[in-house]
Backbone as JSON, one array per atom type, in Angstrom:
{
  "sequence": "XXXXXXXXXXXXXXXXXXXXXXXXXXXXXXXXXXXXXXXXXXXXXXXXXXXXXXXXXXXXXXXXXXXXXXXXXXXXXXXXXXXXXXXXXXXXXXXXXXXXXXXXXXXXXXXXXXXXXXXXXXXXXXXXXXXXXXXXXXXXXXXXXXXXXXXXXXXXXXXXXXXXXXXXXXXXXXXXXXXXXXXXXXXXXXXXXXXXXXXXXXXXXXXXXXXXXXXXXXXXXXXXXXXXXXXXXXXXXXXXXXXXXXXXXXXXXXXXXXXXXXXXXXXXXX",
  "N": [[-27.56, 16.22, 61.91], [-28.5, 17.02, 65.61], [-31.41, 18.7, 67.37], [-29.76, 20.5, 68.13], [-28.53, 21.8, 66.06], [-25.87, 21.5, 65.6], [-23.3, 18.86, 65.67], [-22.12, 17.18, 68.26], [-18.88, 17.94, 69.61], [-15.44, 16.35, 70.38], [-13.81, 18.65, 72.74], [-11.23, 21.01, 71.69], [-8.02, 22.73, 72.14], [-6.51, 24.8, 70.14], [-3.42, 25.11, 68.7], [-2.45, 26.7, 67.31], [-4.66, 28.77, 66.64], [-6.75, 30.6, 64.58], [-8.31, 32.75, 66.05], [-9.67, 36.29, 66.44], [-11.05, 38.12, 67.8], [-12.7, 38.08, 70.66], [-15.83, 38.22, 72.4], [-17.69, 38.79, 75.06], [-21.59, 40.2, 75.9], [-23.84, 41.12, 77.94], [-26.69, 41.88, 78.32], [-29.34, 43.97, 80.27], [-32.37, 45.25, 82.81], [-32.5, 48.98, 82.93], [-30.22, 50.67, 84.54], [-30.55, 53.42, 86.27], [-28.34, 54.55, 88.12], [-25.91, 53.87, 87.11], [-26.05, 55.46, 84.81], [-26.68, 58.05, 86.02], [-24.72, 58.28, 88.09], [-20.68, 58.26, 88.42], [-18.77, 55.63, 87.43], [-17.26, 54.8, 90.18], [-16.98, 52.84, 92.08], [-17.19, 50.39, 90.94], [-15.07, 50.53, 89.37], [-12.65, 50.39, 90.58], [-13.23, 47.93, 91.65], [-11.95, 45.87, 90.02], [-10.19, 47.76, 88.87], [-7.46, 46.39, 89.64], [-7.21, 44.73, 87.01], [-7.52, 45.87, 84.8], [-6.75, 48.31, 84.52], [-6.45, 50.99, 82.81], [-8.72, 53.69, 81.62], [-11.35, 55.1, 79.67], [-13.97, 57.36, 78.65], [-16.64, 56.66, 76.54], [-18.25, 58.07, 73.79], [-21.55, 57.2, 72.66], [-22.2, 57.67, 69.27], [-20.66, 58.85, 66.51], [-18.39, 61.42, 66.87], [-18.39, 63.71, 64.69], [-21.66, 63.58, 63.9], [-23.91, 66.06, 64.2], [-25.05, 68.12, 66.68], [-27.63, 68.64, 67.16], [-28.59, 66.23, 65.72], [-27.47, 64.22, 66.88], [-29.03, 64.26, 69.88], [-31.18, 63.79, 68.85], [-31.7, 61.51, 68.21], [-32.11, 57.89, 69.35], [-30.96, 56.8, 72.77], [-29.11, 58.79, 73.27], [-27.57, 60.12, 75.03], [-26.77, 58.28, 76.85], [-24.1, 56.72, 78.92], [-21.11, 55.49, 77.94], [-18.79, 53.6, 79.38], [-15.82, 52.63, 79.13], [-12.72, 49.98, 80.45], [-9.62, 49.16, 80.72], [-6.92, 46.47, 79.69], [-3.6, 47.27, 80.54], [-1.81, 46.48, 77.94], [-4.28, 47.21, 76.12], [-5.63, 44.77, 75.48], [-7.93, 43.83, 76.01], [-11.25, 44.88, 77.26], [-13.52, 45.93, 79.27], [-16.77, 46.63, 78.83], [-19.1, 48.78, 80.25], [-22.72, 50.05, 80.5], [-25.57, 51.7, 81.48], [-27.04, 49.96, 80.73], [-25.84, 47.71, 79.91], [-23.07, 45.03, 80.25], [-20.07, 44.02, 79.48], [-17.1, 42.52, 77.53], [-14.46, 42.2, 75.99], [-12.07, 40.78, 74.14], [-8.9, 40.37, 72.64], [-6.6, 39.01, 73.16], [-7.31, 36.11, 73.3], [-6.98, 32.92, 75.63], [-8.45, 30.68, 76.35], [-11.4, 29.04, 76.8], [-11.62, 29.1, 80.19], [-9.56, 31.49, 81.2], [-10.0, 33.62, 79.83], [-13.65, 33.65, 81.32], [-12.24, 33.73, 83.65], [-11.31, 36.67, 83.55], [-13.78, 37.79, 83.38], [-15.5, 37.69, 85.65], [-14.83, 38.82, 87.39], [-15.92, 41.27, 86.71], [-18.75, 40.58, 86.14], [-19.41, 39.83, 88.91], [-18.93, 42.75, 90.34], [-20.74, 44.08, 89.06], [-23.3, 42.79, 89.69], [-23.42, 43.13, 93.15], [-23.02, 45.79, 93.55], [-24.51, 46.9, 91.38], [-27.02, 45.77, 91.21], [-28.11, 44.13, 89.54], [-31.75, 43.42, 88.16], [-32.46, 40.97, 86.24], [-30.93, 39.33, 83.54], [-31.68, 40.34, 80.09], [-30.74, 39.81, 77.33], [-27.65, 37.5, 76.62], [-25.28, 37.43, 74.83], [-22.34, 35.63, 73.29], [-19.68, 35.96, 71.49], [-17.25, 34.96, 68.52], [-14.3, 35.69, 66.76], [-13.11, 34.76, 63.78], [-10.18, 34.34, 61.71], [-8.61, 33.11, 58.95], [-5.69, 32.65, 57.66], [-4.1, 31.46, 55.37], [-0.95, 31.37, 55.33], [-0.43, 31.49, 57.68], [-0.44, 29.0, 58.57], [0.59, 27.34, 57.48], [-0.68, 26.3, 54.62], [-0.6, 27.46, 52.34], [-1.52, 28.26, 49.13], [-3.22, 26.06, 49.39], [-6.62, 25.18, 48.44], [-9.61, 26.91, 49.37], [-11.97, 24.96, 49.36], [-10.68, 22.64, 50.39], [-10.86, 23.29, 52.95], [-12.86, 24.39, 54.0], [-16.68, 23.2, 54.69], [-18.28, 22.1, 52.53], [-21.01, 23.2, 52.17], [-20.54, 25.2, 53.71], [-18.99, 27.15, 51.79], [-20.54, 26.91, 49.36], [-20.91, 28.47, 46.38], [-18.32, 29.0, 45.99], [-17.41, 26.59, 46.35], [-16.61, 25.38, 43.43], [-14.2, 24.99, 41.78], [-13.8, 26.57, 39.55], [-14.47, 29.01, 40.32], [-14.08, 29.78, 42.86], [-11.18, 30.17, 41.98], [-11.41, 32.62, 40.5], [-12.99, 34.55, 42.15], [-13.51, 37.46, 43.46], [-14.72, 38.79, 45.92], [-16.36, 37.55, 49.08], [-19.27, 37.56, 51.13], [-21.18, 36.76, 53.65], [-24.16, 36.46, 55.15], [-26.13, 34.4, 57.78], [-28.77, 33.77, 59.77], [-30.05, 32.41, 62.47], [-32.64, 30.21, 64.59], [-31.69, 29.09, 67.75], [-32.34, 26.55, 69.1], [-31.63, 25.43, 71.71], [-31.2, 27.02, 73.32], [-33.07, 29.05, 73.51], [-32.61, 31.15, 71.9], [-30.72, 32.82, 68.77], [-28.55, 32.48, 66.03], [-26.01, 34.37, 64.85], [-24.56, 33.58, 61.66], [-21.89, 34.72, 60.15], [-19.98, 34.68, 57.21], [-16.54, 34.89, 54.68], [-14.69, 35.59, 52.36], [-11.57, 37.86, 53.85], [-9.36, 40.18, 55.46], [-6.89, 40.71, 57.54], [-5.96, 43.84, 59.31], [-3.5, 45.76, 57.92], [-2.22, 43.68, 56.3], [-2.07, 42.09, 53.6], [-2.57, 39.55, 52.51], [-5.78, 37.18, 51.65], [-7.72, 35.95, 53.48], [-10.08, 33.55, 55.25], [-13.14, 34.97, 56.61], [-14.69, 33.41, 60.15], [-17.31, 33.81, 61.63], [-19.27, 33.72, 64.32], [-21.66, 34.23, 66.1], [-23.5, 33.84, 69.21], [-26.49, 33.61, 70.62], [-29.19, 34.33, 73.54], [-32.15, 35.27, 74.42], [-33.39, 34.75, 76.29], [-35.15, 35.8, 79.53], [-32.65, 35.41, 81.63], [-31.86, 34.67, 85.09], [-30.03, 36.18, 87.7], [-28.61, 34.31, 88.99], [-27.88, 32.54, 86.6], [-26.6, 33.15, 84.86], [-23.67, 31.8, 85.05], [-23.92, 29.03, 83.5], [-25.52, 29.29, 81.38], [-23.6, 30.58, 80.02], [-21.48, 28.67, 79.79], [-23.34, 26.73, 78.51], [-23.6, 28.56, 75.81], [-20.82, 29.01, 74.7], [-20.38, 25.82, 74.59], [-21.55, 25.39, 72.43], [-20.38, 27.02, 70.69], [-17.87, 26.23, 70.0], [-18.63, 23.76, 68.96], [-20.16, 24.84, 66.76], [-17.73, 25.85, 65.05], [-15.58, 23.56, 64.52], [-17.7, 22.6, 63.0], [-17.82, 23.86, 60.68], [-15.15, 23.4, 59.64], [-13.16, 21.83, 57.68], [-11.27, 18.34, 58.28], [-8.82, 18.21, 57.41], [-8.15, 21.13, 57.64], [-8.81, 21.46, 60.54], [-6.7, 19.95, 61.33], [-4.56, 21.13, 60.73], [-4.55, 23.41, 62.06], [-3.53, 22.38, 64.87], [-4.35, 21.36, 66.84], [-4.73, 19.46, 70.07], [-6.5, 17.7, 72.69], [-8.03, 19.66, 75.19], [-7.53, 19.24, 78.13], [-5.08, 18.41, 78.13], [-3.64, 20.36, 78.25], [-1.07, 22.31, 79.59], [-1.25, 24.28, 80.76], [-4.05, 24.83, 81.61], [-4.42, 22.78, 82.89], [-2.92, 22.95, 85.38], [-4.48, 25.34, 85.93], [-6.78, 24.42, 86.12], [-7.03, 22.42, 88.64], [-5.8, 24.03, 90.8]],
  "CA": [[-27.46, 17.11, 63.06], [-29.46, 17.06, 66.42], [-32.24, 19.42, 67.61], [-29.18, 21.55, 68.77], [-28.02, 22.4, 64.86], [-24.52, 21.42, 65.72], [-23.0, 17.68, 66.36], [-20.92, 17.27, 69.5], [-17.33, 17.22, 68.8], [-14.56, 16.31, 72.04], [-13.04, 19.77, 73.29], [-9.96, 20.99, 71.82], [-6.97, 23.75, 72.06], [-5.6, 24.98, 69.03], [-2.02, 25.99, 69.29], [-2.87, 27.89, 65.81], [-6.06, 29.04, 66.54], [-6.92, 31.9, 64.02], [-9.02, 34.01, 66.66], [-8.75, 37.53, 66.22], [-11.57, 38.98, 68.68], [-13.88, 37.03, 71.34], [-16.81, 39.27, 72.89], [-19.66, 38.52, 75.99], [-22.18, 41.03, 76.32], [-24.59, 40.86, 78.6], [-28.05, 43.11, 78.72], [-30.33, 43.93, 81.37], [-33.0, 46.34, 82.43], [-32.01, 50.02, 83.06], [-30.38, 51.02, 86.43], [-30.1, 54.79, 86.19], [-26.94, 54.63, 88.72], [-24.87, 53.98, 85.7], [-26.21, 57.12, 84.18], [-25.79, 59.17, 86.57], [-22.62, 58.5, 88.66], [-19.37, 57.69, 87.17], [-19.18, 54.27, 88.51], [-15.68, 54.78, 90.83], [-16.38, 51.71, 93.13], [-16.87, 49.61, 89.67], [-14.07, 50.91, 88.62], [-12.18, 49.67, 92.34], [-13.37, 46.28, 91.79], [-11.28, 45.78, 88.38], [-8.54, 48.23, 88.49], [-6.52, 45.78, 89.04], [-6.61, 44.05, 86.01], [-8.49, 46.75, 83.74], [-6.36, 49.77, 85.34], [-6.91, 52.36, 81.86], [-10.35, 54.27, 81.68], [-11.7, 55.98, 78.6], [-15.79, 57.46, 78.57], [-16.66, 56.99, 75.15], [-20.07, 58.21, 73.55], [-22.13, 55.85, 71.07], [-22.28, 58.15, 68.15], [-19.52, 59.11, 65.77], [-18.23, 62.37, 67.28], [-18.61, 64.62, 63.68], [-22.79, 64.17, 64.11], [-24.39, 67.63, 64.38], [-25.23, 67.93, 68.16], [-29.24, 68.43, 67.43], [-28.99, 65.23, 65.21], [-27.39, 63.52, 68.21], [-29.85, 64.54, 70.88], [-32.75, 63.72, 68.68], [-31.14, 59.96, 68.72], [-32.32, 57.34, 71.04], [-30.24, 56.75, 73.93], [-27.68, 59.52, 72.52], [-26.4, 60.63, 76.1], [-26.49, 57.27, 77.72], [-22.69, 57.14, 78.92], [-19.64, 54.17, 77.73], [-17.38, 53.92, 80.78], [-14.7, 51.42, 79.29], [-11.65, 49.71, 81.47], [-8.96, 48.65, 79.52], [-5.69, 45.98, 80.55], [-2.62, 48.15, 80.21], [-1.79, 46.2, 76.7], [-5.46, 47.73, 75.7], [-5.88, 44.17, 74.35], [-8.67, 43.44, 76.53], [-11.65, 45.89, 77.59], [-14.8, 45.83, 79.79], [-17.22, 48.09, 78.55], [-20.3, 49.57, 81.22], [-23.65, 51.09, 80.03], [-26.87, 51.45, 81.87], [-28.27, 48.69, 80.12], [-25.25, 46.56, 79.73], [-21.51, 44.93, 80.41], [-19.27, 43.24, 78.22], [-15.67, 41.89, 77.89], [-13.88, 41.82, 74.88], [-10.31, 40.6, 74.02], [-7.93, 40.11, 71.39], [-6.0, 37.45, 73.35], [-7.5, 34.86, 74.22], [-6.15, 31.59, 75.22], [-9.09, 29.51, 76.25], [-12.67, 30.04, 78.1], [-11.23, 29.44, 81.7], [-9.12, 32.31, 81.3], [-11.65, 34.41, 79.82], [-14.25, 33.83, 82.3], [-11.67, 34.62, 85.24], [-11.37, 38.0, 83.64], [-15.13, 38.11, 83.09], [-16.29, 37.47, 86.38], [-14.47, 39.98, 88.51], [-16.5, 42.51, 86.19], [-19.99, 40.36, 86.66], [-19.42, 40.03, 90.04], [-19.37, 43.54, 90.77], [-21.98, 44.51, 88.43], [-23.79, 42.43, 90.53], [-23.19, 43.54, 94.06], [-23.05, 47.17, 93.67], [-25.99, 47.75, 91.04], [-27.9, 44.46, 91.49], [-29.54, 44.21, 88.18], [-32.66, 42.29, 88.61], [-32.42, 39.89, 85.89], [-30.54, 39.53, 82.08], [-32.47, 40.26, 79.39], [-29.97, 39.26, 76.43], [-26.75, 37.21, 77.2], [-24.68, 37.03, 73.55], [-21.14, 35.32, 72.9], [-19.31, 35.9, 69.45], [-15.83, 34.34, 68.48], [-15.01, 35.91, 64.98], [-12.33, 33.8, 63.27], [-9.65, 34.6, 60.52], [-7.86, 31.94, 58.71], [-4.81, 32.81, 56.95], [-3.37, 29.92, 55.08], [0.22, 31.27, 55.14], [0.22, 31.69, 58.56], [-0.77, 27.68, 58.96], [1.45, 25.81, 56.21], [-1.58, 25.65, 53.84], [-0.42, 28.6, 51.21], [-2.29, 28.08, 48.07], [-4.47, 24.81, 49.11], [-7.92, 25.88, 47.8], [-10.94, 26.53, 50.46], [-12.68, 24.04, 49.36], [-9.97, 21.71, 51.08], [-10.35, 23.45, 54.44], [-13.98, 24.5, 54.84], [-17.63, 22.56, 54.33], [-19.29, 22.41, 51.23], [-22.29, 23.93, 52.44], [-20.3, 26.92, 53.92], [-18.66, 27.32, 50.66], [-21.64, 27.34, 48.39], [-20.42, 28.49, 44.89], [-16.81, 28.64, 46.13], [-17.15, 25.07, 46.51], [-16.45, 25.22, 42.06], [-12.69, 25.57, 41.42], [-13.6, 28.01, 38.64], [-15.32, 30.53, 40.98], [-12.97, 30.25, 43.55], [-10.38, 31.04, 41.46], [-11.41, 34.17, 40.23], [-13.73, 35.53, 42.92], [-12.71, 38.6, 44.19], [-15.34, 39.09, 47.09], [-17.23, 37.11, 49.12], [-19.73, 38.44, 52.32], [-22.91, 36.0, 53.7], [-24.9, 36.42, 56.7], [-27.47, 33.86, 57.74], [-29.55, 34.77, 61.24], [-30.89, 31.09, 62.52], [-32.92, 30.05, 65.58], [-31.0, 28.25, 68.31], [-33.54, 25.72, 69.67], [-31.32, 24.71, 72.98], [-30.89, 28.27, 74.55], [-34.28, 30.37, 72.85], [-32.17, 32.47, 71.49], [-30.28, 32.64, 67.72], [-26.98, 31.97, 66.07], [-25.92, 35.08, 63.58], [-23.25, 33.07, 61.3], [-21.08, 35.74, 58.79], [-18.41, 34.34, 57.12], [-16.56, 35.07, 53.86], [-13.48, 36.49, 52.33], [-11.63, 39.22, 54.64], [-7.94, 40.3, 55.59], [-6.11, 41.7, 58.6], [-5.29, 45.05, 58.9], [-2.13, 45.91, 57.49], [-1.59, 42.51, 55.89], [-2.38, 41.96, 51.86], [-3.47, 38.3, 52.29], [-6.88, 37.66, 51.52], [-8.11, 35.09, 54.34], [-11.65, 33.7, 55.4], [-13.59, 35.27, 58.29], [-16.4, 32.58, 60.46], [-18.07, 34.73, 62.58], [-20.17, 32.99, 65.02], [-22.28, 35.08, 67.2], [-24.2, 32.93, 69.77], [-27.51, 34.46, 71.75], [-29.78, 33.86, 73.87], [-32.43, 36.48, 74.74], [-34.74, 34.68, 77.24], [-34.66, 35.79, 80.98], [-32.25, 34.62, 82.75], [-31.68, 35.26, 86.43], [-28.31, 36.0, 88.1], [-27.86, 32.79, 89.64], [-28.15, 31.25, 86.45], [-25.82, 33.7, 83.97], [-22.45, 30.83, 84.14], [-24.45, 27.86, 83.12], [-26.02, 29.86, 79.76], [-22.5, 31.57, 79.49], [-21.03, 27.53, 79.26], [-23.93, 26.53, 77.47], [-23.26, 29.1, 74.8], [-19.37, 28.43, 74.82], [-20.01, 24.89, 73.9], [-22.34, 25.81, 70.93], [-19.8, 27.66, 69.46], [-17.1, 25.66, 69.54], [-19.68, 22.88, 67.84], [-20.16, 24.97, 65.4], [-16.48, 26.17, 64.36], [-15.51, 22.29, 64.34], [-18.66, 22.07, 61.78], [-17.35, 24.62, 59.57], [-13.65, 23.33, 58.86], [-12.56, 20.04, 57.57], [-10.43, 17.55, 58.81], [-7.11, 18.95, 57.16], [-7.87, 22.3, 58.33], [-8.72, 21.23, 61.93], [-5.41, 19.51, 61.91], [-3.77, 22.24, 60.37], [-4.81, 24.28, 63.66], [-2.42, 22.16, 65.78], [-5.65, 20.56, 68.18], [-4.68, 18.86, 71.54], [-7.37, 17.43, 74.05], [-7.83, 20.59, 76.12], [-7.01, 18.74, 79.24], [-3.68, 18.33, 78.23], [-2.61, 21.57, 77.96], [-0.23, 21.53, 80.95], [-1.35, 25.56, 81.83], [-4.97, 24.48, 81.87], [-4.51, 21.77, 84.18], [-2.92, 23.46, 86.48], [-5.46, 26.54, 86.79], [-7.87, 23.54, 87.26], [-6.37, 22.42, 89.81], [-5.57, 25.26, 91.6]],
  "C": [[-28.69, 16.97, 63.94], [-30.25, 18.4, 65.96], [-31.32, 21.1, 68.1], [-28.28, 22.44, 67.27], [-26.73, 21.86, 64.56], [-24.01, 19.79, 66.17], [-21.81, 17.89, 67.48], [-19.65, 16.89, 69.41], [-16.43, 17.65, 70.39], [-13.8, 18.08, 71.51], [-11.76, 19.58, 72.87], [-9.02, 22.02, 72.09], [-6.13, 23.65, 71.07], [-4.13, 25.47, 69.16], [-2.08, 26.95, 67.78], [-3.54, 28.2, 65.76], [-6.16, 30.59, 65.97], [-7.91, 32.73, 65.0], [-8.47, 35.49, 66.21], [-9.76, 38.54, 67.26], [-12.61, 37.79, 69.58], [-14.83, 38.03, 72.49], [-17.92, 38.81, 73.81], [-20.21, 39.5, 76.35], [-23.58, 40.45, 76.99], [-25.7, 42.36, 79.2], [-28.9, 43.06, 79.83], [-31.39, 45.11, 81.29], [-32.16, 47.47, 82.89], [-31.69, 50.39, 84.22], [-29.42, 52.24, 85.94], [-28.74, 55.49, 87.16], [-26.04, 54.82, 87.73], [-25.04, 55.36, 85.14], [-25.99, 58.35, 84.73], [-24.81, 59.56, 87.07], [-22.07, 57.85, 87.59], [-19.01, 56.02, 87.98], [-17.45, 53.85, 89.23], [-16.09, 53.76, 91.59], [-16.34, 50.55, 91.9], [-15.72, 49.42, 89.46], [-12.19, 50.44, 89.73], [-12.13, 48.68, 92.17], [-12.37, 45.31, 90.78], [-9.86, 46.35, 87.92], [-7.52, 47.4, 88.23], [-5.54, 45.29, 87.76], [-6.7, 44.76, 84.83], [-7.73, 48.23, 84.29], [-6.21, 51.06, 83.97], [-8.84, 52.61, 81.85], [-10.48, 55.23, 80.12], [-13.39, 56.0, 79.07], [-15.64, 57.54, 76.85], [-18.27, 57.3, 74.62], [-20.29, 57.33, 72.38], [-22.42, 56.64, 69.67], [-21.0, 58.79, 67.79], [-19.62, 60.64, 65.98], [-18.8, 63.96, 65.74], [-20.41, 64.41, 63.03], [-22.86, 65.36, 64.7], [-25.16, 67.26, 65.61], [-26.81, 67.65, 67.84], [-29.96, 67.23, 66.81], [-28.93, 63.97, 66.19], [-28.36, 63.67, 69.3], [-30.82, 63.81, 70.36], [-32.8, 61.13, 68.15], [-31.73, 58.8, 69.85], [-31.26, 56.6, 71.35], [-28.96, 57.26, 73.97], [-27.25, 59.57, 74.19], [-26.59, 59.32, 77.1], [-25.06, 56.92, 77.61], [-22.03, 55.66, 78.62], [-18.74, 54.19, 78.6], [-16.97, 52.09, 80.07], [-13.54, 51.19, 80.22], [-11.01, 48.57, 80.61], [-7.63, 47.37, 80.42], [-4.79, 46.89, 79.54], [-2.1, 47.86, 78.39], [-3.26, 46.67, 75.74], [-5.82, 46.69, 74.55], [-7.56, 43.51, 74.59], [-9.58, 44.37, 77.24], [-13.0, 45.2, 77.85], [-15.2, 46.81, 79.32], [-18.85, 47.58, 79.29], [-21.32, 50.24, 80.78], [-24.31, 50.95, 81.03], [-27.77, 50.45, 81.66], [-27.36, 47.41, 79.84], [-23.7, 46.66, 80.27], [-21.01, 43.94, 79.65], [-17.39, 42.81, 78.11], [-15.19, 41.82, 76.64], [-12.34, 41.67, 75.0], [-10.22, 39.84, 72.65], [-6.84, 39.41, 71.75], [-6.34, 36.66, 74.24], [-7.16, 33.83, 73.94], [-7.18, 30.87, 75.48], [-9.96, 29.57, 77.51], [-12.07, 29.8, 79.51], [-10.85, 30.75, 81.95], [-9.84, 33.36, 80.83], [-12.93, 35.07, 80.7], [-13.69, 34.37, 83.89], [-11.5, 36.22, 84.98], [-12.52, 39.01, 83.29], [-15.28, 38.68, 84.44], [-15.99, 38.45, 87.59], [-15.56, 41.52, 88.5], [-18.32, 42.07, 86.63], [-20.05, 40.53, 88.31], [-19.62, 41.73, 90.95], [-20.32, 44.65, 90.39], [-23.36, 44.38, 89.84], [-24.21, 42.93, 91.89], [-22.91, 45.18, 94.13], [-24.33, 47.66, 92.98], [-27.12, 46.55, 91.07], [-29.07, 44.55, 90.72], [-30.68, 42.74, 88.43], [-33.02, 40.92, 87.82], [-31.19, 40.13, 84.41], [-31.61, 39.19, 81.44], [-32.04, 39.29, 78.01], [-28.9, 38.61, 76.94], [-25.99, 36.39, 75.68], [-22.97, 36.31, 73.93], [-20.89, 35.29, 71.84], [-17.74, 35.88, 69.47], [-15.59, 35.2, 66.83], [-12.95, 35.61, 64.74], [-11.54, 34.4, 62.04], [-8.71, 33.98, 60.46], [-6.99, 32.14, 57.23], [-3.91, 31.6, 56.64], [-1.93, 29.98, 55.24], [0.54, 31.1, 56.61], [-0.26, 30.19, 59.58], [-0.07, 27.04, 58.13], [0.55, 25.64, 55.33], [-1.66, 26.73, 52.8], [-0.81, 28.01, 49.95], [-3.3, 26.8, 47.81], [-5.68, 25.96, 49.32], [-8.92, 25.64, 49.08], [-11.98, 25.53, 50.05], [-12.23, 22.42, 49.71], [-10.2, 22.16, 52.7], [-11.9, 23.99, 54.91], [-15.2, 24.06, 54.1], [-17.91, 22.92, 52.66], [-20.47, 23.52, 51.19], [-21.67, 25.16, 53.15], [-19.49, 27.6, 53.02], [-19.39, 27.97, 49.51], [-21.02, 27.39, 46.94], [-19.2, 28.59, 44.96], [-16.4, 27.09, 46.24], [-16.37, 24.48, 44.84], [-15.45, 25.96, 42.1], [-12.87, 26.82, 40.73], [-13.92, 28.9, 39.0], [-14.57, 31.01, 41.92], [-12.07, 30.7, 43.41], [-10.04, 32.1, 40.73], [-12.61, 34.9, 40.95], [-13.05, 36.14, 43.64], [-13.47, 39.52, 45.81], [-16.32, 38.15, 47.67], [-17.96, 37.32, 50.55], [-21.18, 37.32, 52.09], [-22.97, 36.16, 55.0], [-26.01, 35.34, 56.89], [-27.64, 33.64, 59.26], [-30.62, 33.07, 61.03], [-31.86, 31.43, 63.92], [-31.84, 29.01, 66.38], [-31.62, 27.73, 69.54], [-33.37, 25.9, 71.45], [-31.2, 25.85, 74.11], [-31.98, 29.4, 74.56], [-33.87, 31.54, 72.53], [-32.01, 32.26, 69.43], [-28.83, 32.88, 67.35], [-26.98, 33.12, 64.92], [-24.05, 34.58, 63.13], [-22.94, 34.49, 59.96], [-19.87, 35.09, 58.56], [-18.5, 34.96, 55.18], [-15.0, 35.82, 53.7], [-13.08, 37.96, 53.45], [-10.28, 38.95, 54.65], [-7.56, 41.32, 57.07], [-5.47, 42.88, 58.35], [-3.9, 45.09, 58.67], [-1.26, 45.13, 56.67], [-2.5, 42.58, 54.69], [-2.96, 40.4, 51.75], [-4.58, 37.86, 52.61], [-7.05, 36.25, 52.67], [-9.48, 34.77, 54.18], [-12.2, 34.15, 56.8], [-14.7, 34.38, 58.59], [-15.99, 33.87, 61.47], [-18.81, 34.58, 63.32], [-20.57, 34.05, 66.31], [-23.72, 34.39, 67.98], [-25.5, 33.74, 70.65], [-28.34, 33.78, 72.69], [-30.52, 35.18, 74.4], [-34.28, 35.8, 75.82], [-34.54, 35.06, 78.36], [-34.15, 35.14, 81.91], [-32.12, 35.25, 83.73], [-30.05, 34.39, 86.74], [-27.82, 34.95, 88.43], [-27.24, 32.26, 88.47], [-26.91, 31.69, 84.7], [-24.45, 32.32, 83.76], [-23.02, 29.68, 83.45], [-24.98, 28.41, 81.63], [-24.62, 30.12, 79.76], [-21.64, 29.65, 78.43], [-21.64, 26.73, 78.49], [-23.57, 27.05, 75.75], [-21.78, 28.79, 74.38], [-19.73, 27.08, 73.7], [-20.77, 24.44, 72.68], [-21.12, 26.62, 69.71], [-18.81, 27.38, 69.0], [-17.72, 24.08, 68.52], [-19.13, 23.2, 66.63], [-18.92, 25.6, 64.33], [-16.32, 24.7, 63.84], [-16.45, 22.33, 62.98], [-18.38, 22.55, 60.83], [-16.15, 24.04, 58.58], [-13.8, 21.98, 58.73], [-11.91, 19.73, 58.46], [-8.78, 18.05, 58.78], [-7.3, 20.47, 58.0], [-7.69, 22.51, 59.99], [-7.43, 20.95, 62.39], [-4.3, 20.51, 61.78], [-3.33, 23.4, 61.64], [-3.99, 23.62, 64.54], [-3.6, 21.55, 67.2], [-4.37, 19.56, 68.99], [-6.23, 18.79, 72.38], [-7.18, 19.13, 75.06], [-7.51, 20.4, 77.54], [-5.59, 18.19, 79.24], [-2.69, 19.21, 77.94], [-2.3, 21.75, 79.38], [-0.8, 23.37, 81.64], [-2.88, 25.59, 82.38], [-5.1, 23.46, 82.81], [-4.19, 21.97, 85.59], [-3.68, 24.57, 87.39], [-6.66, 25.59, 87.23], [-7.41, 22.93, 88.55], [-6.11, 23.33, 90.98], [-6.51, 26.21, 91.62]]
}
């Protein structure tokens, strides 16, 4: 592996791609607008596509009010904006904005429903720089729901992200498995927090694996310069998925060249 942790592997589109959440948050310093108004021309800029509203507070409502107060940054306000399927949600602080979704098809589309929200971050509270600027993909790979029902993980992901599951006899009677490891990530001055390990979808009984790739970068960037880190980070993290899975499992995923997906070609284009 280079200086960048990760070897460079060609761009692909899974037509099986286990995603199950994909998240950009983006920090800055404090612009007390947010705190004090409710941010209705924000909220203008986005309707469109984001047309539900919830305020949500950052502490679990059944804290005792004087434990909450004595909290830092208890009454700093959550103004989320949801798409009507509430699969996809901007969320607004004083100190930050963010994007999350639960379907995504592939960063173009992503970033077009980013940028409506940066954009008027931008132009209405005109934060003076980013402080943090994270991306995190977090992955769950159900073998039944790929054709690969009872091949063993140690057919479908590294050795080294295996570890003692890599030994048939452990794999086949371990009943939990949870790792975190918190790197540096040379190419952006930030760090990579990888979690992976046994996990399961709600409502569903089959035990899966979760990668968890959470990409950072926490040097100052300036506004100009937020899409170029955003695509930087992007193509770090598809690196490092690629690095995780084998060959069978990759294929298992259903990969295509991402330039030949016929709905991607045409939003380039157009």
């Amino acid at each position: 592996m280079t200086g960048d942790l990760f070897p460079p592997t060609p761009r692909v589109y899974y037509h099986k791609a286990p995603l199950v959440q994909v998240t950009c948050q983006l920090l800055f310093p404090a612009v007390l607008r947010i705190e004090r108004d409710v941010p209705a021309e924000f909220q203008e800029r986005i309707r469109h596509a984001f047309p539900l509203f919830e305020r949500a507070n950052p502490f679990m409502p059944q804290l005792p009010p004087e434990i909450i107060r004595a909290l830092p940054n208890a009454n700093l306000p959550i103004y989320r904006f949801l798409t009507e399927d509430r699969k996809s949600t901007v969320e607004l602080t004083p100190q930050s904005v963010a994007l999350t979704t639960m379907s995504y098809r592939y960063w173009e589309k992503f970033v077009q429903q980013l940028t409506p929200a940066l954009d008027a971050l931008e132009e209405i509270y005109e934060p003076s720089f980013f402080t943090r600027i994270g991306l995190r993909y977090q992955d769950l790979i159900e073998r039944s729901r790929i054709d690969l029902e009872g091949v063993p993980w140690s057919r479908l992901l590294r050795t080294e992200i295996l570890g003692e599951l890599a030994i048939k006899e452990i794999e086949e009677n371990a009943l939990a498995v949870s790792r975190a490891l918190h790197f540096k990530l040379p190419s952006v001055g930030g760090g990579v927090l990888l979690r992976h390990g046994f996990g399961s979808a709600q409502g569903r009984s089959e035990v899966g694996y979760v990668i968890d790739l959470d990409f950072a970068t926490e040097q100052k960037t300036e506004v100009a310069n937020v899409q170029s880190v955003l695509s930087h980070l992007h193509e770090r993290v598809g690196r490092a998925f690629r690095w995780c899975v084998t060959d069978e499992l990759h294929t298992a995923l259903d990969p295509i060249p991402i330039g030949e997906l016929p709905e991607f070609s045409s939003d380039r284009s157009g």
